[in-house]
C-alpha positions in Angstrom: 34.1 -38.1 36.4 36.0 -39.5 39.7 33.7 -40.5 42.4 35.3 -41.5 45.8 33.7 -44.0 48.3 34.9 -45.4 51.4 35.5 -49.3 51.5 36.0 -51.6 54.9 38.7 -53.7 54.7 37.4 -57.2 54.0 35.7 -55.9 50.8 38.8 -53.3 49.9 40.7 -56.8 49.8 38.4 -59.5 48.1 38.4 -56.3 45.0 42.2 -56.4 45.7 42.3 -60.1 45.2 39.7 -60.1 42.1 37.2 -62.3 44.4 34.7 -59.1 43.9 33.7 -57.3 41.2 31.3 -55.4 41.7 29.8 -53.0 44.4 26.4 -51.8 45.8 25.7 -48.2 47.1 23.0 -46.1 48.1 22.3 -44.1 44.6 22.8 -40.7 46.3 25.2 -39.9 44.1 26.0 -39.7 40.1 27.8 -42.6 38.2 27.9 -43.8 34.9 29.7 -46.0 32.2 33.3 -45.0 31.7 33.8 -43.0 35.2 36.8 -43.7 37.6 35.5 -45.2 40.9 38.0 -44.8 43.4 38.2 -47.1 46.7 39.6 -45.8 49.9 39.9 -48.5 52.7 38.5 -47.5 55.8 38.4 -49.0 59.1 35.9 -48.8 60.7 37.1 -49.6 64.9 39.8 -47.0 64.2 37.6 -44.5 62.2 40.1 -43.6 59.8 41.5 -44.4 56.3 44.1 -47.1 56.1 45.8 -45.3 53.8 45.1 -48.2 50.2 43.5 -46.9 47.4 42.4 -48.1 44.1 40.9 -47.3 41.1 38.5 -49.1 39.0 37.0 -47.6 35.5 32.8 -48.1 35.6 31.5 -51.0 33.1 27.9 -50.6 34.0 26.0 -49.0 37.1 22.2 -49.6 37.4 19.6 -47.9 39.4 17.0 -49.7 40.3 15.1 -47.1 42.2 12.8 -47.3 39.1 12.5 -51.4 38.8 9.6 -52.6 39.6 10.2 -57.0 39.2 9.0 -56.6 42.9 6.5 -55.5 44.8 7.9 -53.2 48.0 6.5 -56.0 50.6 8.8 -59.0 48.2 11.5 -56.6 48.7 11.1 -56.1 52.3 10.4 -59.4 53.3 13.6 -61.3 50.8 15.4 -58.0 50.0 17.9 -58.6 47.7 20.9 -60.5 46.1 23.7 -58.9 44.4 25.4 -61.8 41.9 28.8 -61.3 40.5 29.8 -62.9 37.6 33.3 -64.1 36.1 
């Protein structure tokens, strides 16, 4: 499957420059292992696409609606941090 998403410029670039690799999105959609997640930069003061895009195949995408390491007060209180590794 090919899943588009919007991506602001600062984070379209640091995936450009291999700085990030990875991304976090509200799980209202479908996306597994082996899908083609495509990036289309966005600005956001002009409201409209920049007109980059890239593509980048899925390795892993976790849900953690159903993870329960916390409880929902933790969460609120530290909320989270999303680690990349090399």
């Amino acid at each position: 499957m090919r899943i588009e998403k919007k991506t602001w410029p600062e984070y379209f670039q640091m995936i450009l420059d291999g700085k990030k690799n990875f991304d976090i999105r509200l799980a209202d959609f479908d996306i597994k292992e082996g899908d083609i997640f495509i990036l289309r930069e966005w600005d956001p003061d002009k409201k409209e696409y920049t007109g980059r895009i890239m593509e980048k195949e899925v390795l892993k995408a976790i849900n953690t609606n159903n993870m329960k390491f916390q409880s929902e007060e933790e969460i609120h209180k530290y909320g989270f941090w999303v680690i990349g590794f090399k």
